[in-house]
C-alpha positions in Angstrom: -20.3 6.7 15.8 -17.5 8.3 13.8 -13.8 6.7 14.2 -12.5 9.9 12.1 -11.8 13.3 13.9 -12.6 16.7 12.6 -9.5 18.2 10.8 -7.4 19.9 13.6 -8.4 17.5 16.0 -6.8 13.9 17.4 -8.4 10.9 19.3 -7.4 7.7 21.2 -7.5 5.3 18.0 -6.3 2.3 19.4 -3.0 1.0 21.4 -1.1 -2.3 20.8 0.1 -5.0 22.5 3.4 -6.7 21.0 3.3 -10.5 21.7 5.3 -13.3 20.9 2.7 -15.8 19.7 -0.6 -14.3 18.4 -2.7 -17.9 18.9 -1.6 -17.5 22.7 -2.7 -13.5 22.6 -6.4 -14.8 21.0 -7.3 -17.3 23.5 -6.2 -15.1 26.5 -8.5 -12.2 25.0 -11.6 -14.6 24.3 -10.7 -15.6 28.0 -11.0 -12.4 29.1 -14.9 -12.1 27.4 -13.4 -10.5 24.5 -14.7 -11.1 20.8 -11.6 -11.4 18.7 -11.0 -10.9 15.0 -9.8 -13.6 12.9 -6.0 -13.0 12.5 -4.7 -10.6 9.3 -1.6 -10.6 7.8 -0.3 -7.0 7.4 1.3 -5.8 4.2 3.3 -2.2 3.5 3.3 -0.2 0.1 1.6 -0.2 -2.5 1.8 -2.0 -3.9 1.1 -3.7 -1.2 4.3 -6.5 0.0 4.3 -8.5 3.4 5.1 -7.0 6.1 5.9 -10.1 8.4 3.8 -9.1 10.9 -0.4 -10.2 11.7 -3.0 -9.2 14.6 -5.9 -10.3 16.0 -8.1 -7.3 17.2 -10.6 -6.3 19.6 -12.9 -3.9 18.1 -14.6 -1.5 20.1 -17.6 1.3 19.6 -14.5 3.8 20.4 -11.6 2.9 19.5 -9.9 -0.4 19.5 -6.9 -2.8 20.8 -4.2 -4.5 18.7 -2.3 -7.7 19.0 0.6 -7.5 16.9 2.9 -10.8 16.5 6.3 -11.3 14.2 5.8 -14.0 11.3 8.7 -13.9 9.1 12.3 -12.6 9.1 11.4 -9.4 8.1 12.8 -5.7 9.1 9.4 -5.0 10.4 9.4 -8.6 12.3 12.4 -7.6 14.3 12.1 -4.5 15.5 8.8 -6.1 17.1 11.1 -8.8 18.3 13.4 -6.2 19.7 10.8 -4.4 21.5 9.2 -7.7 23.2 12.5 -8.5 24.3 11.9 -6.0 26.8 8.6 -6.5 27.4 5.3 -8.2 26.3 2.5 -5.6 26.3 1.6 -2.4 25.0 4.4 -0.6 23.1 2.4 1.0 20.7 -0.3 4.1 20.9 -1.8 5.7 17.8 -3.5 8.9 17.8 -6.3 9.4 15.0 -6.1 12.1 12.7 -7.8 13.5 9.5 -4.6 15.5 8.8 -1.5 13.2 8.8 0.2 15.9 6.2 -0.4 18.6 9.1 1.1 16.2 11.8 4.1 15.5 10.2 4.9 19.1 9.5 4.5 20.1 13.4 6.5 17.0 14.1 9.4 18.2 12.2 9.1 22.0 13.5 9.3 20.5 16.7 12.5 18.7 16.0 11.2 15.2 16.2 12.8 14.0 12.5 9.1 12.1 11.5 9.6 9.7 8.8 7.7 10.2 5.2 3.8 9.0 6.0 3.1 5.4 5.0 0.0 3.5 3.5 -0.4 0.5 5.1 -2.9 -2.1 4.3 -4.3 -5.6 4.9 -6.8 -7.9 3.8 -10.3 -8.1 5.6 -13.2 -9.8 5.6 -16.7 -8.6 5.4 -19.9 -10.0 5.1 -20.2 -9.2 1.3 -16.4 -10.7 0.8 -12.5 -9.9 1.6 -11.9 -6.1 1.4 -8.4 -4.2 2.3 -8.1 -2.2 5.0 -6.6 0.7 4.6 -4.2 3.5 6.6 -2.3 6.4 6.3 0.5 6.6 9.2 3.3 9.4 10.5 5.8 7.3 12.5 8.9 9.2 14.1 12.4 6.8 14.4 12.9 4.7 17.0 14.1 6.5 19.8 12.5 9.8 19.3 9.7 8.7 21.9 11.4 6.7 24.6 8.1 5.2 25.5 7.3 3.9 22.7 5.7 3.6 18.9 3.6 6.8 18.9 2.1 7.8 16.2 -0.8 8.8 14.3 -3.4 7.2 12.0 -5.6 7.8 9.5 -8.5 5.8 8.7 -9.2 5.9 5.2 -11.7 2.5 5.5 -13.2 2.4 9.0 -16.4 0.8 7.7 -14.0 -2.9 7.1 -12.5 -2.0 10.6 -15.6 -1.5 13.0 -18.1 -4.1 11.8 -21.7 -4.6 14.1 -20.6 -8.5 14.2 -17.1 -7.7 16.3 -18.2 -4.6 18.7 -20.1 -6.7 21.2 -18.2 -8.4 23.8 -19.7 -10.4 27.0 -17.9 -8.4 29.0 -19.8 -5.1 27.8 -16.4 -3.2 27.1 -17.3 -0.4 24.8 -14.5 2.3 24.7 -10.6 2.7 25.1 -10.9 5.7 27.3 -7.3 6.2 28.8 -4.2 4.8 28.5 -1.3 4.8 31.4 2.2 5.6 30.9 4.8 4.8 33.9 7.7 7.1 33.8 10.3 8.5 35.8 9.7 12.2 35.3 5.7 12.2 34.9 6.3 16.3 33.9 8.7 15.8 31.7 7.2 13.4 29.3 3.8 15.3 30.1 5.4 18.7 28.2 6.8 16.2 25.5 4.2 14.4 24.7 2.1 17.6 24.9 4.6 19.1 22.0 4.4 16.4 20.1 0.7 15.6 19.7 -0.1 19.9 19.9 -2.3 19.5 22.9 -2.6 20.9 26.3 -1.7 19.5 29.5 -4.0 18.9 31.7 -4.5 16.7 35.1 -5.8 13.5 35.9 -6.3 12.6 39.6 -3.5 14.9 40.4 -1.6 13.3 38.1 0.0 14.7 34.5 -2.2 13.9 31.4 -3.3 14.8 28.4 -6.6 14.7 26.9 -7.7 14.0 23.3 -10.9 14.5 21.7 -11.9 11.1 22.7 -9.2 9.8 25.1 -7.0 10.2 27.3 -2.9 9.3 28.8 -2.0 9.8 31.5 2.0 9.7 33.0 2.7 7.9 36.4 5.8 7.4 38.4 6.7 3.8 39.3 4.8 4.1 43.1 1.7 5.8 41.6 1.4 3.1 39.0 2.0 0.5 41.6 -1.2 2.2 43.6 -3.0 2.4 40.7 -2.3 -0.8 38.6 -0.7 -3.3 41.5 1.6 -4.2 38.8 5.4 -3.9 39.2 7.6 -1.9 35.7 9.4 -4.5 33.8 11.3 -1.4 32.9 11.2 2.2 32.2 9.4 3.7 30.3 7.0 1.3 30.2 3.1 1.7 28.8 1.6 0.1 31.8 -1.7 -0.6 30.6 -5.3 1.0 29.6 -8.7 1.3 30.6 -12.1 0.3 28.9 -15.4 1.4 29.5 -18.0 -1.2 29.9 -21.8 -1.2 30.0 -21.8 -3.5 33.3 -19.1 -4.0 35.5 -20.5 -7.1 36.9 -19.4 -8.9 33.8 -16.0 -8.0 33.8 -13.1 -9.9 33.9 -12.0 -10.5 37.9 -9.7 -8.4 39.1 -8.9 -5.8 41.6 -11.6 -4.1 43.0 -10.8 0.2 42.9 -13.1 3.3 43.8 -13.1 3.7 39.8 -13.6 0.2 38.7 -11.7 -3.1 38.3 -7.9 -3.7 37.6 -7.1 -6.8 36.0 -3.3 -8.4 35.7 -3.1 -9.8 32.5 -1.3 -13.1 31.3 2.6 -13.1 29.9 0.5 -14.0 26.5 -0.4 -10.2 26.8 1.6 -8.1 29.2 0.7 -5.2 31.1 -3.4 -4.3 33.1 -6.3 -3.8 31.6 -8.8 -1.5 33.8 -12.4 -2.0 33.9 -14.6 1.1 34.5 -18.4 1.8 34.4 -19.5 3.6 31.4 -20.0 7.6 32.2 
C-alpha cells in the first residue's frame, strides 16, 4: 500500500467534511462503524503556529476522510466558518501528488492565480510516542474553484498518517473511491476541473468524470444527484457526497439500497451521503 503517487501522477487523497462541532462529527462517525482518530490540533509554518482549526479522521487502506472544525478566532477558523454557513459537509477535496512544485506551475499557466505551496503540520501520536505530521499543499484563492477547496497534497510522513491500529473499521470500508460533485453545468466544470488537475475526461455512468490514478469525481446535475444520492442541494455547487469501498456490504451502515451498493443520508453533525459499495 503506497499513499504517494509516481511523479507525474495524482490520486484521490482524501476529502473533508467542514463541521461545526468536531465531538458531534466523532460520535456520528463511530455511529456509523467508523474507527476514529483522536482529535489533532492543526498548526501552519514553520515554525509551526496554531492554526485554529482540529480533525478527527477516518483512515482508510486508500485514502482517507477529514473532519475539520474551527477552535479559535483565527483567519483560518473563519473562512471554515464562512464555508459551513452554507453548508455542513464536504467542502474540501485534495488530490495527492509527489510534485506540488510541478502543480503549481500548470496552475498558474492555466490562469488559476495558486497561492505559494504551504507546509502544514500537526502533532500525532504513534505507538513509540507523539510524532508531527507533515504536508506540503498548493491551494488556489477562494473563488477560483466555485465548488470548493481543491487542492493537492503531499505526503511527506504517511507512515504517522495510515497506522495498522486506525485502518480497520466494523463496517469493512477500505477505500475512498469516488467522490460526487452536483453542479449546474456537469460539462463545464468537467473541462475545468480537467484543466486544472491535467487529466482527461472521461465518463461515469453516462455521466462527466474524471479519473485519477486511484479515484475518481464525478459532476451531476441537481436531478441526477437526486437519483443517485436521494438527497436534495443545499446549494450549488455543492460536493454532494463520496463513496467507500467496503469488504462486506452486509455490515454497512443502513441506507438506501442501489444496483451499485448502499446510499446512506448522513446526520447535520456531518452533511452530505456517504455511498457504500462492494469492494471490486
Amino acid at each position: 500500500m503506497s499513499q504517494r503517487p509516481e511523479k507525474g501522477a495524482l490520486v484521490l487523497d482524501h476529502i473533508a467534511h467542514w463541521v461545526p462541532a468536531a465531538a458531534a462529527a466523532n460520535t456520528a462517525l463511530e455511529a456509523l462503524g467508523f474507527t476514529v482518530t483522536p482529535f489533532s490540533a492543526q498548526s501552519v509554518g514553520d515554525p509551526p503556529v496554531p492554526a485554529g482549526t482540529g480533525n478527527h479522521c477516518v483512515m482508510l487502506e486508500n485514502g482517507y476522510l477529514e473532519f475539520l472544525a474551527p477552535t479559535a478566532d483565527t483567519p483560518n477558523a473563519a473562512t471554515l466558518r464562512a464555508g459551513i454557513a452554507r453548508y455542513v459537509g464536504v467542502q474540501l477535496i485534495a488530490f495527492g501528488t509527489a510534485d506540488p512544485a510541478g502543480d503549481h506551475a500548470r496552475l498558474a499557466a492555466g490562469g488559476f492565480g495558486p497561492m505559494e505551496p504551504v507546509a502544514l503540520s500537526r502533532p500525532i501520536g504513534t505507538p513509540e510516542g507523539e510524532r508531527r505530521a507533515r504536508f506540503t499543499v498548493v491551494r488556489t484563492p477562494a473563488g477560483a474553484m466555485a465548488e470548493g477547496r481543491i487542492q493537492f497534497v503531499e505526503q511527506l510522513t504517511p507512515e504517522y498518517l495510515w497506522q495498522a491500529r486506525w485502518l480497520k473499521h466494523a463496517n469493512t470500508a477500505t477505500a475512498l473511491t469516488r467522490v460526487e460533485l452536483c453542479v449546474a453545468d456537469p460539462a463545464e466544470a468537467q473541462a475545468r476541473f480537467a484543466r486544472y488537475a491535467g487529466l482527461l475526461p472521461s465518463m461515469f455512468e453516462g455521466h462527466p468524470a474524471l479519473a485519477t490514478s486511484r479515484g475518481t469525481l464525478v459532476f451531476r446535475d441537481p436531478a441526477a444527484t437526486r437519483a443517485a444520492l436521494g438527497v436534495e442541494p443545499p446549494s450549488l455547487p455543492w460536493i454532494a457526497g463520496y463513496a467507500l469501498s467496503c469488504a462486506d456490504l452486509a455490515k454497512a451502515p443502513a441506507g438506501r439500497e442501489t444496483a451499485r451498493g448502499r446510499v446512506v443520508a448522513l446526520s447535520d453533525a456531518l452533511g452530505g451521503a456517504m455511498i457504500f459499495e462492494r469492494n471490486r
